[in-house]
N, CA and C of each residue as an Amber inpcrd file, in Angstrom:
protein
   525
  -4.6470000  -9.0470000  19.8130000  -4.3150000  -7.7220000  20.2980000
  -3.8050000  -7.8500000  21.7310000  -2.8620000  -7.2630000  22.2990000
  -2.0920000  -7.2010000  23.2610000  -0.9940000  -7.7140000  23.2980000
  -0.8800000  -9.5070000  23.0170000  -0.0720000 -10.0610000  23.3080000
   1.0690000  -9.7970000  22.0920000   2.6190000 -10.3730000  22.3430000
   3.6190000 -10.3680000  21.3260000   3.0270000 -11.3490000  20.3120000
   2.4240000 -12.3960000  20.4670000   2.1780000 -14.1030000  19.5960000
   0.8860000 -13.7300000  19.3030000  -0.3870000 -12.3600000  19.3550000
  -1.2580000 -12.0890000  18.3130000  -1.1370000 -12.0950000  16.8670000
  -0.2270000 -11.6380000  16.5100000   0.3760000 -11.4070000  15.1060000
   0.3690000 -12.5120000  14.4920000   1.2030000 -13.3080000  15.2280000
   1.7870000 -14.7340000  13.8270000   0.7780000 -15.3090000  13.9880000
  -0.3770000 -15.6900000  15.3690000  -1.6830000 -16.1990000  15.6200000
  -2.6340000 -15.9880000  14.4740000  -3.0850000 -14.4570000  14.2520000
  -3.6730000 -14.3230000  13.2350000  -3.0610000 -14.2890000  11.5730000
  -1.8880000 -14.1190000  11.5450000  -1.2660000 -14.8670000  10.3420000
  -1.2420000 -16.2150000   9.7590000  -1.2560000 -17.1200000  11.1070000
  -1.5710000 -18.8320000  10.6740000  -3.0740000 -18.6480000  10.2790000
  -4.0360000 -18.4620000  11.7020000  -5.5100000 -18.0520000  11.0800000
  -6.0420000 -18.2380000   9.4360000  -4.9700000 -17.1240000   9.0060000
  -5.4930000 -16.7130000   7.7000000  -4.8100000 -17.1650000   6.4480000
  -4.0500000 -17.7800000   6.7290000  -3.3660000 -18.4750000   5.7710000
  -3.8150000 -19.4870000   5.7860000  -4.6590000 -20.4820000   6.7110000
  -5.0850000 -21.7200000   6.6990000  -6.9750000 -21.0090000   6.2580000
  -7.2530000 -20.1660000   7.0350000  -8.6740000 -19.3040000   6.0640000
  -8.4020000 -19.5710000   4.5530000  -7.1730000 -19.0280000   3.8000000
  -6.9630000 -18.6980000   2.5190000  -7.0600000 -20.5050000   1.8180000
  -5.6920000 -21.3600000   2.4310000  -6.1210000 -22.5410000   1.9220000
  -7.2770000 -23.4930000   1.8370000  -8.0900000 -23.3880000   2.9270000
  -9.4290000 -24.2460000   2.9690000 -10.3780000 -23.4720000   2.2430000
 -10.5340000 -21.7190000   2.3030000 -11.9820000 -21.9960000   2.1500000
 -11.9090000 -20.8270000   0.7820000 -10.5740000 -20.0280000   0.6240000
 -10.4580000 -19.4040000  -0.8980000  -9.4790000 -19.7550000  -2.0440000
  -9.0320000 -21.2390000  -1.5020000  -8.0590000 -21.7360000  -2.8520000
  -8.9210000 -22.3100000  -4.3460000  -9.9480000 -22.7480000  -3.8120000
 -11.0130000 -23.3120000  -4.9630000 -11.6840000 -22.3170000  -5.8080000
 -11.9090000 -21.0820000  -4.7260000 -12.1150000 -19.6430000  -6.0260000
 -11.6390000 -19.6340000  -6.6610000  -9.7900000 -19.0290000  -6.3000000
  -8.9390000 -19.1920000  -6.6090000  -8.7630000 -19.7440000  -8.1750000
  -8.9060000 -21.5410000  -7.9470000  -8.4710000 -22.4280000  -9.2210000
  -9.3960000 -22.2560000  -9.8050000 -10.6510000 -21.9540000  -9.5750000
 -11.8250000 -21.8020000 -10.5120000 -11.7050000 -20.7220000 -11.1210000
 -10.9930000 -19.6230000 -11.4760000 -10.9190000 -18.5540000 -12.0540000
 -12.0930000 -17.4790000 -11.7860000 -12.5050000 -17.9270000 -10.5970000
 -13.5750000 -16.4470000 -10.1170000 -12.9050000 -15.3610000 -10.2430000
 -12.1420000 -15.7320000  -9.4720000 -11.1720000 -14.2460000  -8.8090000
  -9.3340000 -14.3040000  -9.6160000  -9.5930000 -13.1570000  -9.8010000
  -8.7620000 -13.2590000 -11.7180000  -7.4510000 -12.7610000 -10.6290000
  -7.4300000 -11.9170000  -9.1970000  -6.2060000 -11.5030000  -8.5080000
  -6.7650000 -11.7500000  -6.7890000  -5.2930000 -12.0400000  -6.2460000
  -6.1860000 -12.3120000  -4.6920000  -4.4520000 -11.9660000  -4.0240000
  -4.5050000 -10.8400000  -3.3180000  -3.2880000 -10.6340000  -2.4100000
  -3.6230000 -10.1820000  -1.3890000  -3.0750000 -10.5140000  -0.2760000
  -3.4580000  -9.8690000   1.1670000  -2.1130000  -9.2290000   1.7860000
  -2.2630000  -8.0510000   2.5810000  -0.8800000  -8.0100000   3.6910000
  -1.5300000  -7.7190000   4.7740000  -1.0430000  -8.6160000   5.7230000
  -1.8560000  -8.7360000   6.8330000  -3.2770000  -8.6350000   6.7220000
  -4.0020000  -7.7670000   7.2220000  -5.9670000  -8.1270000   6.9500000
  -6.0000000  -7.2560000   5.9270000  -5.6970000  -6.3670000   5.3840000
  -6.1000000  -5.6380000   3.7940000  -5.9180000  -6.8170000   2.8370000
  -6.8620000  -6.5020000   1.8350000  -7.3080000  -7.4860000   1.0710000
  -7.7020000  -7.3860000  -0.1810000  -6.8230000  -7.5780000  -1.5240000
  -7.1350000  -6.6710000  -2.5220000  -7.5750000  -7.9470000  -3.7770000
  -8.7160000  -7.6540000  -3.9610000  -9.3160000  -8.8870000  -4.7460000
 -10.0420000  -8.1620000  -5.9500000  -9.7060000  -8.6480000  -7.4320000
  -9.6670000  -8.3450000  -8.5030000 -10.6080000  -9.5740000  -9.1120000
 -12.0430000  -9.2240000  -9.7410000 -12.5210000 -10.2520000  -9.6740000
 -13.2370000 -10.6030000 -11.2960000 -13.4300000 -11.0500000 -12.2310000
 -14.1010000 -10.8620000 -13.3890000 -16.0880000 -11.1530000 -13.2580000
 -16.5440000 -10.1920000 -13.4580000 -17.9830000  -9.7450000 -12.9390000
 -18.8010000 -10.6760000 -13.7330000 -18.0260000 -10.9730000 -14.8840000
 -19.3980000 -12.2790000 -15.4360000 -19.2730000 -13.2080000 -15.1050000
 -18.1700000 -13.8460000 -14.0470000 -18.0680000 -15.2040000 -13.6890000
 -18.9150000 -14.9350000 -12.0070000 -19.1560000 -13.9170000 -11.0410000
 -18.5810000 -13.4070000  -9.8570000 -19.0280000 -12.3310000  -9.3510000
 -19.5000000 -11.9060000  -8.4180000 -19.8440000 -10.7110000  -8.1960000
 -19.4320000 -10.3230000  -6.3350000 -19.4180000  -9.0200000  -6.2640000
 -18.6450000  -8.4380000  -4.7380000 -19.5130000  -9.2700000  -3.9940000
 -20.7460000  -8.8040000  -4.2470000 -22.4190000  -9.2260000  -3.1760000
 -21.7980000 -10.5830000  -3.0370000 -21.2570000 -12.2010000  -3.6410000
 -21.6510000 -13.3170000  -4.1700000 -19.9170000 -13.2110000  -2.7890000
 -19.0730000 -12.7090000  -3.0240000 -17.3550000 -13.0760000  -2.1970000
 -17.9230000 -12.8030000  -0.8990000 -18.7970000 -11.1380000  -0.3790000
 -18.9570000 -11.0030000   0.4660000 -19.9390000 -11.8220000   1.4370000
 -20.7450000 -12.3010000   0.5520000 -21.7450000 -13.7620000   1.2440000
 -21.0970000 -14.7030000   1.7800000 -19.9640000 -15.0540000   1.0600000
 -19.5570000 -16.2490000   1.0760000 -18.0350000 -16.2830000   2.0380000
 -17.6060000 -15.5540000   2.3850000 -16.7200000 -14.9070000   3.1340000
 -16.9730000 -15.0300000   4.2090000 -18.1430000 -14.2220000   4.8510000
 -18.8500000 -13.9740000   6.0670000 -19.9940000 -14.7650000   6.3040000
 -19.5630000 -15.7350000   5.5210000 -20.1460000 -17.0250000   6.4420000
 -19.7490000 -18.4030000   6.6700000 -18.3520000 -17.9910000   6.8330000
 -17.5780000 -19.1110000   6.6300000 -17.4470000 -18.9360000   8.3540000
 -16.9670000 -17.7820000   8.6700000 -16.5930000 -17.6470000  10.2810000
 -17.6490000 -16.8700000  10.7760000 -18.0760000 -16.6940000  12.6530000
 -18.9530000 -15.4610000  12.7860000 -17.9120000 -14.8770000  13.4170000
 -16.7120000 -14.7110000  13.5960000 -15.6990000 -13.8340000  14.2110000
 -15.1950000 -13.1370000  12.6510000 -15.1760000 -13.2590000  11.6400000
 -14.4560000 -13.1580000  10.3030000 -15.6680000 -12.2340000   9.6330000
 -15.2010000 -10.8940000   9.3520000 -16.2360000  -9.9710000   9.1020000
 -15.7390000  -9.3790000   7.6560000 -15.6540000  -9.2010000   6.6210000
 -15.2740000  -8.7760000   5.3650000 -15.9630000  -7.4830000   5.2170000
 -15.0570000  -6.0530000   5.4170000 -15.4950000  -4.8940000   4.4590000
 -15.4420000  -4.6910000   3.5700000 -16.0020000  -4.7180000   2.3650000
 -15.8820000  -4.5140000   1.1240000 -15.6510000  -3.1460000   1.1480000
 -14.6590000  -2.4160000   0.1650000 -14.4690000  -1.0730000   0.1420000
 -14.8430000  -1.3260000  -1.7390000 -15.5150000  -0.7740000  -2.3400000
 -15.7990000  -0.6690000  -4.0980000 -15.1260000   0.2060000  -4.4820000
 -14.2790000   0.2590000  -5.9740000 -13.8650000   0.9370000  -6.4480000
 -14.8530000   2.2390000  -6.5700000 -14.3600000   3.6810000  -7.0420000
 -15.0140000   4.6260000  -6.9240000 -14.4610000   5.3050000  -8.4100000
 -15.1080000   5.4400000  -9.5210000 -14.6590000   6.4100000 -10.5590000
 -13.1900000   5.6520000 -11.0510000 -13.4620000   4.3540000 -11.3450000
 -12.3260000   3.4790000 -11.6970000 -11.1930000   3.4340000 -10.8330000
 -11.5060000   3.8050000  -9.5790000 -10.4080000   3.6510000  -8.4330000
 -10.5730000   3.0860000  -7.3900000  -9.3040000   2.8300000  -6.3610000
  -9.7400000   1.8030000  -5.8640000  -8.3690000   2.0180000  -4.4140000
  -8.4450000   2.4510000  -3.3610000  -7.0140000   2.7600000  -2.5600000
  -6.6320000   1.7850000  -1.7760000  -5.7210000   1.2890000  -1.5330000
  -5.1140000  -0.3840000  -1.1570000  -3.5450000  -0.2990000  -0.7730000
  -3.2830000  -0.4190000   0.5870000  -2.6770000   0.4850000   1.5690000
  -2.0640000   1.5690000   0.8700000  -0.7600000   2.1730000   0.7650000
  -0.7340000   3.6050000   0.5210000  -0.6120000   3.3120000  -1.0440000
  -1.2910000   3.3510000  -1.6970000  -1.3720000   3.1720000  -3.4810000
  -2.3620000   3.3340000  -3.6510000  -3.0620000   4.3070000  -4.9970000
  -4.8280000   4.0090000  -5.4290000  -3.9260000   3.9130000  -6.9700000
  -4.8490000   2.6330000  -6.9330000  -5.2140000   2.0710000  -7.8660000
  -6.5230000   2.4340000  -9.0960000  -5.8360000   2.9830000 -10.5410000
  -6.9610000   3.4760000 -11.2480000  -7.0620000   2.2320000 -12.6650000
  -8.0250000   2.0380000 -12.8860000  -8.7060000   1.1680000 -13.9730000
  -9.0170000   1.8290000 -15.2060000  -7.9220000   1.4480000 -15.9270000
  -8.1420000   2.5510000 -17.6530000  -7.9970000   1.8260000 -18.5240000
  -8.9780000   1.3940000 -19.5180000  -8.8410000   0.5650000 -20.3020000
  -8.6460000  -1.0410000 -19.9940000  -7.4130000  -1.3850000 -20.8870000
  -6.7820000  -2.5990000 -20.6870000  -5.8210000  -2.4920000 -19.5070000
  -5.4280000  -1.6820000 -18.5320000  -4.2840000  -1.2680000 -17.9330000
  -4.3750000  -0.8340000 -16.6860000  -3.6350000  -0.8980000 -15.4830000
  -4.0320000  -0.4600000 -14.2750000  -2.9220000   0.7020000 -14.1160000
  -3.4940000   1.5290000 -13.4150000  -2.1350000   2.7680000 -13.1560000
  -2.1700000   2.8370000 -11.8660000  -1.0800000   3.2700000 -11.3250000
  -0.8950000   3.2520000 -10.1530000  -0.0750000   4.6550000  -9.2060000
  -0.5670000   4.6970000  -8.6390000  -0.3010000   6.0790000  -7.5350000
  -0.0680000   6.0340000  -6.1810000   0.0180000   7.1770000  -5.3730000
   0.8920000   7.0650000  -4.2010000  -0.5040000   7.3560000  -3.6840000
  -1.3540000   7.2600000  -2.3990000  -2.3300000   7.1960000  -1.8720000
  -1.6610000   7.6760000  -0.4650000  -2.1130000   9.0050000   0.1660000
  -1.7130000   9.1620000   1.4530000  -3.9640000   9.4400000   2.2030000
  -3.8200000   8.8090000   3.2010000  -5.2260000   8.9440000   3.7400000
  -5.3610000  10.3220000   4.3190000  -6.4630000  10.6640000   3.9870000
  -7.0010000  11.9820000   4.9310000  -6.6670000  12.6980000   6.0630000
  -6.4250000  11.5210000   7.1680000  -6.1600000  11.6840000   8.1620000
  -4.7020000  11.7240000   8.7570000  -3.6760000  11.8940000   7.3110000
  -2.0030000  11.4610000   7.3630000  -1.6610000  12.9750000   8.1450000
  -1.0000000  12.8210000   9.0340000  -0.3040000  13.7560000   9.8140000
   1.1210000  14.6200000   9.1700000   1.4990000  14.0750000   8.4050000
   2.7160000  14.0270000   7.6960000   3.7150000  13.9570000   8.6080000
   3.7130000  13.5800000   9.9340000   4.7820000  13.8380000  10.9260000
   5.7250000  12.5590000  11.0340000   7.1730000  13.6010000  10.9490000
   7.7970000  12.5780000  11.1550000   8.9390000  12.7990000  11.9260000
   9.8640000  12.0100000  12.5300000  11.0480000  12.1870000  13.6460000
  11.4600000  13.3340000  12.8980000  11.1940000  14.6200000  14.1300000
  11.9820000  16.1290000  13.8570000  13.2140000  15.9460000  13.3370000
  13.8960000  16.8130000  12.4110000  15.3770000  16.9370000  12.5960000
  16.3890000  16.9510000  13.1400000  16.1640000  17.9180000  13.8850000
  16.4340000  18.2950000  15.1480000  16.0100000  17.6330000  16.5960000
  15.7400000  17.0080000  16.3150000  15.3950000  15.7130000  17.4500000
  17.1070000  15.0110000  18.0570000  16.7910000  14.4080000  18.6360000
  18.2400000  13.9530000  19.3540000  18.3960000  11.9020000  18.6820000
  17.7700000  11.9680000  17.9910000  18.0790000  10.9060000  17.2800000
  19.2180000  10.7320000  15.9090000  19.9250000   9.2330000  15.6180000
  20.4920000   8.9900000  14.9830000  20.2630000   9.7840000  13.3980000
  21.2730000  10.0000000  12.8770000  20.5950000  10.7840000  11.0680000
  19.4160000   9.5650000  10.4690000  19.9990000   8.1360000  10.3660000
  19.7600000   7.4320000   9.8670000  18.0290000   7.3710000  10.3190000
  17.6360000   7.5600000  11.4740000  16.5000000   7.0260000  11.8360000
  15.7250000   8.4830000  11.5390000  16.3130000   9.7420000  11.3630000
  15.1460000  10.8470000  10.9990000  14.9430000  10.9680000   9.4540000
  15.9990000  10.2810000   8.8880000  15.8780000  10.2790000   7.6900000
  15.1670000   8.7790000   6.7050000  14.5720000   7.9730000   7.6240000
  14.4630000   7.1650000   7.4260000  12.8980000   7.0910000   6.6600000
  12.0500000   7.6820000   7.2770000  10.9990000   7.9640000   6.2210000
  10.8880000   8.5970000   4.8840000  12.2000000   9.8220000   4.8590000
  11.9880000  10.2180000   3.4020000  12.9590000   8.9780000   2.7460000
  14.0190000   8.2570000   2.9490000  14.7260000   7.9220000   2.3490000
  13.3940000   6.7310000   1.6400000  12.3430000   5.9790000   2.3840000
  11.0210000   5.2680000   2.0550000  10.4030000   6.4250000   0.8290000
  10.0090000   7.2890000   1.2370000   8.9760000   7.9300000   0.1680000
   9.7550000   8.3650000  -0.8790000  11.4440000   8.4200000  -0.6590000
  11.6850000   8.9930000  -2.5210000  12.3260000   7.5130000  -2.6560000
  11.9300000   6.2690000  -2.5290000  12.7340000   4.7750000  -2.8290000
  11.5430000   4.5520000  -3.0200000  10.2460000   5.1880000  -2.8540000
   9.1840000   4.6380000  -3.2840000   8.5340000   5.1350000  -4.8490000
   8.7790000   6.3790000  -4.8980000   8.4850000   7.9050000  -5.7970000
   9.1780000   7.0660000  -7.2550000  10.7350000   6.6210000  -6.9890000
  11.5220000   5.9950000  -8.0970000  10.9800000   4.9790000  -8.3140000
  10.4360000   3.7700000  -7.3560000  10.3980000   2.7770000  -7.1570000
   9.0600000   2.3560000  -8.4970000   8.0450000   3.5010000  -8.0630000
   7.0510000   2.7580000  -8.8310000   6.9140000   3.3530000 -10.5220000
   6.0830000   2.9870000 -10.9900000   6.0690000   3.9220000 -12.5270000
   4.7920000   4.5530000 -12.8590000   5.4170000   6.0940000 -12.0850000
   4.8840000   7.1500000 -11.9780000   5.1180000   8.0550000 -13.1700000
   4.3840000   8.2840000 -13.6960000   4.4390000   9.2730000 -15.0840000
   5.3600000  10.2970000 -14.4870000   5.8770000  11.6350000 -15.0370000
   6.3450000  12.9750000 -15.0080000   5.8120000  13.8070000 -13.7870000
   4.7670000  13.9280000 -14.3510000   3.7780000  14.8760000 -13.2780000
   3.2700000  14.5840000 -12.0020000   3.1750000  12.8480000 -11.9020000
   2.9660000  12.6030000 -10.4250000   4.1440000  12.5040000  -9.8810000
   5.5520000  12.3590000 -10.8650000   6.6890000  12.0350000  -9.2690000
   6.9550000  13.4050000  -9.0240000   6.6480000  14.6230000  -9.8170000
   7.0410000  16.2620000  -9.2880000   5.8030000  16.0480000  -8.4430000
   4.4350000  15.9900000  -8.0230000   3.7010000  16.3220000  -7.4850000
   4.3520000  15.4280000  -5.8990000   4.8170000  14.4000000  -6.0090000
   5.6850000  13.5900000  -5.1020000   6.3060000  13.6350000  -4.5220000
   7.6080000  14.4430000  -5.2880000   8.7940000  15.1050000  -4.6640000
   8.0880000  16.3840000  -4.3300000   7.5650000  16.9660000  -4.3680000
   7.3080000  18.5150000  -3.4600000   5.9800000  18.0890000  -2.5100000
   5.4000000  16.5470000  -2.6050000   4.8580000  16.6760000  -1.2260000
   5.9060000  16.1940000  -0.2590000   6.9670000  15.5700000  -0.7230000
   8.3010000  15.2780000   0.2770000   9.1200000  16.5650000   0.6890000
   9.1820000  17.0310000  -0.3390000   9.4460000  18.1940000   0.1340000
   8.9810000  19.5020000   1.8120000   7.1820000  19.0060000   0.9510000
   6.6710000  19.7250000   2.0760000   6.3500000  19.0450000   3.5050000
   7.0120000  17.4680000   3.6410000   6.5760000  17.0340000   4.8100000
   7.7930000  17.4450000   5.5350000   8.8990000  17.2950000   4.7690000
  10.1560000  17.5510000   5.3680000  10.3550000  19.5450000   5.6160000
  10.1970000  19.8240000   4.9420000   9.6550000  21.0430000   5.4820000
   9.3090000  21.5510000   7.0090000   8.3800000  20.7800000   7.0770000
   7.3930000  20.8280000   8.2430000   8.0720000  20.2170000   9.3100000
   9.1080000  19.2110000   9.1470000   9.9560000  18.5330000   9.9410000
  11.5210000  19.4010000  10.3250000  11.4040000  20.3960000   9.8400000
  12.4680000  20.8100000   9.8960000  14.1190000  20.2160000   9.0170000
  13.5800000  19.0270000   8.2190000  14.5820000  18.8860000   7.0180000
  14.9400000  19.7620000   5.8470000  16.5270000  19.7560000   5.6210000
  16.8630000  21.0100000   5.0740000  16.5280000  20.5470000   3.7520000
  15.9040000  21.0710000   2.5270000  15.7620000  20.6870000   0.7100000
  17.2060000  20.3620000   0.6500000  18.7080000  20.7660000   0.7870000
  19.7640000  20.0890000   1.0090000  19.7650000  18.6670000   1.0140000
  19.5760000  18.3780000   2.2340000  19.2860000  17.4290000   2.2770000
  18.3570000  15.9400000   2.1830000  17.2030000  16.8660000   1.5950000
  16.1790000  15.9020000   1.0790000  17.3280000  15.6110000  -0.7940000
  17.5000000  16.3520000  -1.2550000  17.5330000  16.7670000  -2.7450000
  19.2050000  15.4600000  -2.6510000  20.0870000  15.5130000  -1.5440000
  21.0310000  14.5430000  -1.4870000  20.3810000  13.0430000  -1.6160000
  19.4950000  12.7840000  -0.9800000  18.3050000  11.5190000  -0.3290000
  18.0900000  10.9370000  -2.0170000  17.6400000  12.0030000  -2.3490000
  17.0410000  12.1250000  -3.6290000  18.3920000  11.4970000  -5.3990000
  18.8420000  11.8930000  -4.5510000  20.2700000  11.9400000  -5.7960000
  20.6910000  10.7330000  -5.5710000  21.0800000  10.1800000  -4.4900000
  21.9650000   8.7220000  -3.6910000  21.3620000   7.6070000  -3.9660000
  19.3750000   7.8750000  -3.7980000  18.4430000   6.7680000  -4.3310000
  17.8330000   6.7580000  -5.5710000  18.0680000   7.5620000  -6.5190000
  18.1130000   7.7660000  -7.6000000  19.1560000   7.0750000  -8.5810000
  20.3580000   7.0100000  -7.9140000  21.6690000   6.4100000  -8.4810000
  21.8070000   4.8420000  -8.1040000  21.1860000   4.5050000  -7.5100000
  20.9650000   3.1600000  -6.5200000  20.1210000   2.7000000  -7.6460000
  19.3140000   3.1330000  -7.4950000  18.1410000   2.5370000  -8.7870000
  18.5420000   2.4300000  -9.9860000  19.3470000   3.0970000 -10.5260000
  20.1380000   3.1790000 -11.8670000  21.1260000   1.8190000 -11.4680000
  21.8680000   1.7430000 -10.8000000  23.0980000   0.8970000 -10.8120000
  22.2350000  -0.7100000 -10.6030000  21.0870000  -0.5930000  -9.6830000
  19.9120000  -2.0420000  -9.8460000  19.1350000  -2.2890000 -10.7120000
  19.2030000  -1.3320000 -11.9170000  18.4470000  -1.7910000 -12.8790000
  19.3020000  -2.2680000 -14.1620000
């Protein structure tokens, strides 16, 4: 924290963490999924080989600077940066996850900035809305919370609904 060379510092850190002391989980088939971005940490584990109590022991005591929060799924869910993750059956579904505390704010419209840079968050949330495979009902519940952030931003539905059409057709022509 502070410096520019914190970042890649704790990126080597943990990538040499991951090879020494969780590649042997890993090959042993404890842990059936293991992805990180930056310190979030989303570990998928099979409970008769393995248990949270058994990673979190063994985790946090490898380093005493290296502290592991376990967050537990809740009602077959599970939120892992902006996505919750639900557990149904044989199958995982997946959703858009905004936290409690989301402001929805984003560079005004009307701000004295470039188009490109006020539009740059919705052009993210409807490239995301297409992006993932969202049933019917969650990408309308999606598009009208884009709706309503841009709203609030002073973006015209005009121009969200263009955003909408341009990355919509993008996705068609990449698939």
């Amino acid at each position: 924290m502070g410096s520019p060379i914190s970042g890649l510092i704790a990126e080597l850190f943990l990538q040499h963490f991951e090879e020494i002391h969780l590649k042997h989980i890993l090959d042993a088939k404890k842990i059936t999924y293991y992805t990180r971005y930056v310190d979030d940490i989303l570990i998928i584990y099979e409970s008769a080989k393995i248990n949270a109590q058994d990673i979190d022991t063994y985790i946090n005591s490898i380093h005493s600077k290296l502290k592991l929060k376990i967050t537990h799924e809740e009602q077959r869910s599970i939120h892992f940066l902006d996505f919750t993750i639900t557990r149904n059956q044989n199958k995982l579904e997946i959703d858009i996850y905004r936290k409690p505390t989301a402001t929805d704010t984003t560079i005004n419209v009307l701000s004295n900035h470039p188009i490109e840079h006020r539009m740059a968050a919705y052009t993210y949330y409807i490239d995301r809305m297409h992006a993932l495979p969202l049933d019917k009902s969650k990408k309308r519940k999606e598009w009208q919370t884009i709706q309503r952030i841009g709203k609030n931003n002073n973006v015209l539905t005009q121009l969200l609904k263009k955003t909408q059409q341009t990355d919509a057709a993008k996705n068609q022509t990449s698939n």
